[in-house]
Structures are given as structure tokens and as C-alpha cells.
N, C-alpha and C positions, 0 to 999 in steps of 0.2 A: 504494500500500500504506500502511492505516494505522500509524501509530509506536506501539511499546509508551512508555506515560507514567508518568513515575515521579514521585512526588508525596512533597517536599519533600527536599531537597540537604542535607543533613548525610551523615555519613561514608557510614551505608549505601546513601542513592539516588548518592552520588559511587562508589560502587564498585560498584553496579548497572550504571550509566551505563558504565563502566569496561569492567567484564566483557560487556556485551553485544553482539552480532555482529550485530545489527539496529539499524535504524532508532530512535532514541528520542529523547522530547522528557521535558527532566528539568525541571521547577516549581517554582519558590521562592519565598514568597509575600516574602521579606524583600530588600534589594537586596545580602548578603554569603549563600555557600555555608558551610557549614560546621557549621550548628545549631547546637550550641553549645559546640561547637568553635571559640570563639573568642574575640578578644584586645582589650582595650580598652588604650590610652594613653591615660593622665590627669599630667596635669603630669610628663611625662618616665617614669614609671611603669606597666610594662606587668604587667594586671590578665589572667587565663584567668576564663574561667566556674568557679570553683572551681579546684579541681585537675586537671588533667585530663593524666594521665603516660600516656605510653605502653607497651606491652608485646606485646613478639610473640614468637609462639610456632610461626606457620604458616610454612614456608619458604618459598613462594610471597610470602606477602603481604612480609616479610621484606625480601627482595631485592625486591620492588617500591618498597618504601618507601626501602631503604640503596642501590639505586642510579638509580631514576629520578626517582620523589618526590622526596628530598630526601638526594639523594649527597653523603655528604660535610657535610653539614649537621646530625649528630645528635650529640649529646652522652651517654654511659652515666653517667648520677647513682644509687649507693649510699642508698638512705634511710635519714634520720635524724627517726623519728617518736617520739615520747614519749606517753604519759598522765603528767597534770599532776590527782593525788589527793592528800589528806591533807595536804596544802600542798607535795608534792615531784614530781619530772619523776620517771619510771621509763620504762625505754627501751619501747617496741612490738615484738611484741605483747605486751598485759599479761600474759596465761597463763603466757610464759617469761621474764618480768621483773621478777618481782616485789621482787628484792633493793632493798633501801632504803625501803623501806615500814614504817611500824610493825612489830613485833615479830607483833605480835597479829595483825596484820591478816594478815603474811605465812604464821602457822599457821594460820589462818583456811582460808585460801586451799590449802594443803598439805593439810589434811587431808579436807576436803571431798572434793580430788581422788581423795583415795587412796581413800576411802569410795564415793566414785559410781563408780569405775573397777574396785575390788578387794572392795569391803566388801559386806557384807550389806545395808547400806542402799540401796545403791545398785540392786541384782539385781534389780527389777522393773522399771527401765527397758530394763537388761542385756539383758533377756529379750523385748523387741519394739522397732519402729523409731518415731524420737519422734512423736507426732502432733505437736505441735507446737515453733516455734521455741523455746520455755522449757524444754520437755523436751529438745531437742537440748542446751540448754546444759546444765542437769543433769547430763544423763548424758556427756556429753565431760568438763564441764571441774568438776562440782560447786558444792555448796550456796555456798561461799568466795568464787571466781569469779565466779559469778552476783551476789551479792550487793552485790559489791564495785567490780565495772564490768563485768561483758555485758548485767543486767539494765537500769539507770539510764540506760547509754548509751545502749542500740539503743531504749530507750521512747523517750528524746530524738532517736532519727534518726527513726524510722519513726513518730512522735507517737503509738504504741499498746504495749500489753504485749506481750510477745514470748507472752504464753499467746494472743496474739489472731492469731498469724503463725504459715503454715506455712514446716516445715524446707526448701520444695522448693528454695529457690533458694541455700542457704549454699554447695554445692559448692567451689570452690574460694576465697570469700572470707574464709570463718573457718575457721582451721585449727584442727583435735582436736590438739593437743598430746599427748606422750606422758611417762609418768613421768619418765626420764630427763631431758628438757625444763624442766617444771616443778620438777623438785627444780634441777638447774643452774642455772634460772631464779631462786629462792627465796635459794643462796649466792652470786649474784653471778655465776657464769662462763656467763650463758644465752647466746643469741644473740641479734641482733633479726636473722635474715636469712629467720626464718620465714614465709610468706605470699607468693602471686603477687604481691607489691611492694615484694619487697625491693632490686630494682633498676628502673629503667628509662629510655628515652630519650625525650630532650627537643632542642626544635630549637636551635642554634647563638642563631639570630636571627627576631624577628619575634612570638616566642609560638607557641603554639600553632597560634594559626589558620596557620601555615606550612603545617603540613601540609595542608589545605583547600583554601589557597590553587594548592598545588602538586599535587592530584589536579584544583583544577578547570583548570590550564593542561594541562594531559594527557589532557583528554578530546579525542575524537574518534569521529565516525557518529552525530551527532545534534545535536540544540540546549538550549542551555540558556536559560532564560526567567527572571531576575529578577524584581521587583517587581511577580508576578504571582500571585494567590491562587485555589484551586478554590471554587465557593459550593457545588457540587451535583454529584453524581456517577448518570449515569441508567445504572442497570447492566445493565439487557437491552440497551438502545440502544447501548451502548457511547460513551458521551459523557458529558465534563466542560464542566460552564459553569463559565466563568472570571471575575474581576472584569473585566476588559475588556471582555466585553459578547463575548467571542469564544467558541465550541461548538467544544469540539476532542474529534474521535473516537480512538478507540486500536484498537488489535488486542490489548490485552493492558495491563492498570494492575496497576503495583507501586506502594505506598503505604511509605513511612515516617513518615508524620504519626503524631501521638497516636491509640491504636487507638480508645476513644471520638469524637476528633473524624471518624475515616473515619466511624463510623456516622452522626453527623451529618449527612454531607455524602451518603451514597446515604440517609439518611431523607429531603433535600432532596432529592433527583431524584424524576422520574416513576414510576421503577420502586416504589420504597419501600422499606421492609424491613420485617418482620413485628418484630410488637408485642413477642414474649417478645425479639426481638435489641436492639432498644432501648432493654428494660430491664433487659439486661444491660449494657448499655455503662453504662448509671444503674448499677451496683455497684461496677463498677471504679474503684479508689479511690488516688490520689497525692499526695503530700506536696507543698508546696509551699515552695521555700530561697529564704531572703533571702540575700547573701551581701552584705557590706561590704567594700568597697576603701577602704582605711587607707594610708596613708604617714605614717611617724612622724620623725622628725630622731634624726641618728645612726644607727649601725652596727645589728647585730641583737644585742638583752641575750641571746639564747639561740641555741645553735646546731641549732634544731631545722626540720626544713622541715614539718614541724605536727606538732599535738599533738590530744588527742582530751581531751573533757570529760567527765565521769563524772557529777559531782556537782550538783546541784540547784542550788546556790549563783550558778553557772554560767548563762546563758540561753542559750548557743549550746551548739556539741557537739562543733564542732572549729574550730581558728583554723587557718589553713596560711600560709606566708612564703615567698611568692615570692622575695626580695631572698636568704633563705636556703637556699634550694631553688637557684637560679641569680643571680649576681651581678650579670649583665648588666640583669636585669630591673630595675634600680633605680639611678638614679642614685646614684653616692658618695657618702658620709655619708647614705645613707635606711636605711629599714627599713620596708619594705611586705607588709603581712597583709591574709589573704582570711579573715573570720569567717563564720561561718556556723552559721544558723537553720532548724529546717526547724517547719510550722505549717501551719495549713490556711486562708491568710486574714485569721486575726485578728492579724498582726504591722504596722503601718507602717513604713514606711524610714524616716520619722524616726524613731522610738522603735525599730530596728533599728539605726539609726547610734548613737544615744546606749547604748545597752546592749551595742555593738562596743567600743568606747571604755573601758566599764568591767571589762567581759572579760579585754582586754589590759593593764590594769593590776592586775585582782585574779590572774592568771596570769603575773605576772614577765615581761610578753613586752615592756611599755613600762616604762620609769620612772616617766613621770604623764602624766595626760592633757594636758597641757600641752605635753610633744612632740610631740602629733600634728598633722600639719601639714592633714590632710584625711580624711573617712568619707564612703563616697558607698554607697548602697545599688543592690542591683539584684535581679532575681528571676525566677528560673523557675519556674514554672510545672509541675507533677506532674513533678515531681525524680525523688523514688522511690517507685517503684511498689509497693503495699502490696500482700502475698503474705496478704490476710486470707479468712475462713471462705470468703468470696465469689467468691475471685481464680477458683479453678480452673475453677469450673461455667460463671464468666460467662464468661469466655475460652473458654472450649471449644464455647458457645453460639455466639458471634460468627463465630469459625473455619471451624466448622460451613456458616456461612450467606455469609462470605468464598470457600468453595470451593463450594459451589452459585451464588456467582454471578461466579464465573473470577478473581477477585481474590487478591492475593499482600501476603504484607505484610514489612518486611524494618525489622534495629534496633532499638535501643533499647526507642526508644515506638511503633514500626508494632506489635513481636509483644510491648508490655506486659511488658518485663521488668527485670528490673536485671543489667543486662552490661558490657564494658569497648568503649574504644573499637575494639579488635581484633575484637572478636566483632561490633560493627554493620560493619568493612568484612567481615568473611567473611561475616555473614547478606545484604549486598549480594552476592557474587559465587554464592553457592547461588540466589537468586534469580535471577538473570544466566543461571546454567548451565542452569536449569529451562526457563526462557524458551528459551534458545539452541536446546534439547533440543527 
């Protein structure tokens, strides 16, 4: 009997693998599981792919994680996130934090809301659902808001206008505040506990990739293959040529790779795939983040485990502090940040590393550039996936033509979206179940 093949080991093909009751052979073209989900040490300093916090919500996955995963091994961290505008920290989220902000900028921001939410200006947003991500801002959180950091930012995260982005995917990551909110937010008594991250767990020891590490000691009913890559996928045939020069058949392929590179790789097979699906995969469009590992000399000047960047002046969009997020991550007396770029290509590491450095001193996060003891860049590759005019048809196209020819896709970047790490192990185990089914 042939093995269902799951095609590349980060969270979702590790909890595929997991959940399956047949036969499978899981793929990983790199020789660490975990995508990227994972933890670099550099002179004593342990660096995650960005930030990467945990959050569970599913009671299953839950107790898999707090008693077999990693029992006994997780830490619950409170976050302590800031926007760093106007030359001042104001706690996160901004909408309900705006106390200590200019005067102006703070009625700015009030009255906008009150206008988009209750006023007559605002009533023709009121009155339908937003087309797009700038209108969603609008009419949640007003002209003030926008103006002042949802617009500036998210063009900085997502390298585009939010008028160029649909609303589909904010669900739970930007919260619509409500009056009460933002007025307590304006005198000072807001919360920051707003938003799916206001808390979450992190490993004891090892970083991140702990977790990874410890879903792939727990596999069992099938094989896992390292430092092994797909070149071509023949999807009537049902076969994967692999770099080894090895033809491995399947009963069944789950993918989590990047959803353009699967098309890639069945346009490289026998089979083919028709012209309009490959040039859908050509639409679908992702950021690409430089991220900088920093270690500076001495403690942390802030006590914040990141902050987000608003303003132009700025070249990144958010710095994050490992060393302040968790202690253990940094030798005593350091102070180590994760900066971060997002850009389509035209950024170098080195002029990523040099422009990290000036970041953290124009943002009070170093003393001088002089403390820093090291900047090391690194980068991923379609970070985040751009929700633009394009997203929805070309994905719907590909999908389309992924289930005429029996394929599944699971995570992240198999099904193209922007989600958390909890949602790529449960789109692992809905796949798992399907299959099982």
C-alpha cells in the first residue's frame, strides 16, 4: 500500500503526520522540522524566526501540547507591546492607548472615532460591509486612527495601501474597539489586554523550535525524510520525483509548501496543469522580512517585548526583545532584538543590518550604536501573504484544480494565508481527519 506524502514538516505537515492512522512519508527539503518555527544561537543568544508566541484555544491541541509535547515545559508571558510615535512608547493596542500622546493628536484620534462610529460622516460606511482593508479601518476605528498609525503601519507591513487589501482576513487580529475603550484608552485607564495576544506560552528552554522538536520525537506510523526536496509532482501518476534521483508514489499528497511553489512543482510533472492555474499562482503575491539579530551590552533601556513603528522616519515596522520577552534567552548583562523589515527584494542584509542599528537607537531601545555587540540578518521569504485585488480569484482558481486532481493543502503557506501557529497544527489535523475519513 502506497503512503499518503506530506510535503514539507513545519507545524502543519508535523501535525498531519500526527493525526494520521495510515501509513505516511513526511518531506523536508531542509535537515531541521519545524519551518520556521525555529531557533538560532548566536554567541550565547537565542534568536526565533521573528516572534513567534504561542496561543491555544482548541482543547485537544491544548493538552497535547501541556502534556505530551512539552509537559511541564511552558511558561504563560502577559505582553508588554508599545507603539513608539511622536517620540513616546504608548502601550498596544494603539486604538485603546492613546493616553500620552500629544494633546492634539489624542482629539484627533477621539473624535474621528466618535464621527465614523456615531456621526453622520461616518453613515455610508455604516450602511455596507468594507470593500476594502482602509475602509474597514475607517469605519471601526476612524479618520484619527487611521491617520495616525493603522494606515502608515500596515503600508509598512504589507509594502501596499490598505485601499489595495481586502478586509477578509483581519478577523481576529485587529480588534474594532469600542467607545468605552477608546475614551479609557485617551484618559489613561485603557487596557493593553485587548487582542488574541494579550497573553501566551513560550517554552521553559531551547526557543521555540522546542516545540518542533518535540512533535517530531512523537511521531509514529510512518517516516520522516530530511534533507530531501520534491523537483516535480506527476498528479495523474501519482508520483513525486525527489532530489535523490528516487520516484516515490503516494495514495494520497498533502502539501504545506508555499501554495505557488506546489504549482511549480505539478507544472514540473508529466501531468501539467493548465495555463489559467499557473497564472494564477503568477498573482499571488508575498512580502518578503529581513529580520536582524542584534545583541547589545547591558540590560534592556525598555521594558517592552516589542514595539511597532508607525512612522516613516523609521525603516523597519516593529523591533521585538527576546532578552525582554524571556530572560533566559540572553545571557546576563545583554539585551537582544529581533528588527524587522518587510520589502519585496530590494532590501540587503547588509544595509538591513546597518539600518537595524539605527532603528534601535533612534527608538530609545539602545543607548548608541556603540553597545551593540553584533547584527546578523536573515530572511524569509513570502512572510505575508498579500490579501490584494488578486488574492481571492487566484486562490480559488488553484483550489479549484488542487481538488480535480486529489491534492490537499494544509498551513500557513500550503492554503496562502496569514494565520497563527495554532491554526497551521489544527489545518494539519482537519487534513489528517479527511484522509483518515
Amino acid at each position: 500500500m502506497e503512503p499518503i506524502v506530506i510535503l514539507g514538516a513545519g507545524l502543519a505537515g508535523l501535525s498531519a503526520a500526527h493525526f494520521l492512522q495510515q501509513p505516511w512519508v513526511l518531506l523536508e527539503k531542509t535537515e531541521r522540522v519545524g519551518g520556521l518555527i525555529k531557533t538560532e544561537v548566536l554567541e550565547g543568544c537565542f534568536f526565533d524566526a521573528t516572534g513567534h508566541w504561542l496561543h491555544l484555544r482548541d482543547p485537544e491541541i491544548k493538552e497535547l501540547v501541556n502534556t505530551r509535547w512539552l509537559p511541564d515545559q511552558l511558561v504563560t508571558i502577559q505582553r508588554r507591546a508599545a507603539v513608539f510615535s511622536r517620540g513616546v512608547f504608548t502601550r498596544f493596542p494603539y486604538q485603546v492607548n492613546t493616553h500620552g500622546l500629544p494633546p492634539e493628536v489624542v482629539a484627533e484620534n477621539l473624535v474621528g472615532y466618535v464621527e465614523a462610529v456615531y456621526g453622520e460622516k461616518g453613515r455610508a460606511l455604516r450602511e455596507r460591509e468594507p470593500r476594502d482593508f482602509a475602509e474597514f479601518i475607517l469605519r471601526y476605528m476612524g479618520e484619527g486612527f487611521a491617520k495616525n498609525f493603522m494606515f502608515p503601519y500596515n503600508k509598512k507591513l504589507w509594502t501596499v495601501d490598505p485601499s489595495e487589501m481586502s478586509a477578509a482576513w483581519v478577523g481576529r487580529f485587529v480588534p474594532r474597539p469600542t467607545l468605552k475603550e477608546v475614551v479609557d484608552g485617551a484618559l489613561g485607564v485603557g487596557s493593553d489586554a485587548l487582542g488574541y495576544n494579550a497573553s501566551f506560552l513560550y517554552p521553559r528552554e531551547g526557543g521555540i523550535e522546542s516545540l518542533a522538536r518535540a512533535m517530531r520525537a512523537h511521531l509514529r506510523g510512518g517516516e520522516l525524510q530530511v534533507g530531501v526536496e520534491p523537483l516535480a509532482i506527476d498528479w495523474k501518476a501519482r508520483a513525486v520525483s525527489l532530489s535523490d534521483g528516487r520516484t516515490l508514489r503516494y495514495a494520497q499528497l498533502l502539501s504545506s509548501i508555499p501554495l505557488p511553489g506546489l504549482v511549480r512543482l505539478l507544472a514540473q510533472g508529466a501531468s501539467g496543469v493548465p495555463d489559467e492555474v499557473r497564472a494564477a499562482a503568477g498573482r499571488l503575491r508575498a512580502t518578503t522580512v529581513t529580520y536582524v539579530c542584534v545583541a547589545a551590552r547591558g540590560p534592556n533601556r525598555q521594558p517592552w517585548h516589542w514595539i511597532y513603528l508607525p512612522e516613516p522616519e523609521f525603516h523597519s515596522y516593529r523591533i521585538g526583545s527576546p532578552s525582554a520577552v524571556y530572560a533566559p534567552l540572553a545571557p546576563p548583562d545583554t539585551a537582544t532584538f529581533c528588527v524587522e523589515f518587510s520589502h519585496h527584494g530590494e532590501l540587503t542584509r547588509e544595509r538591513a543590518e546597518a539600518l537595524a542599528v539605527e532603528d534601535l537607537v533612534r527608538a530609545n531601545m539602545v543607548h548608541a550604536a556603540e553597545d551593540v555587540r553584533f547584527a546578523r540578518a536573515r530572511e524569509i521569504p513570502h512572510a505575508y501573504v498579500l490579501y490584494d485585488e488578486a488574492y481571492g480569484a487566484a486562490k480559488a482558481e488553484i483550489l479549484r484544480f488542487l481538488e480535480h486532481a486529489g491534492l490537499q493543502t494544509a498551513g500557513r503557506y500550503g492554503q496562502w494565508e496569514y494565520s497563527s501557529m495554532e491554526d497551521a497544527i489544527l489545518a494539519g489535523r482537519a487534513c489528517a481527519r479527511r484522509l483518515n475519513a
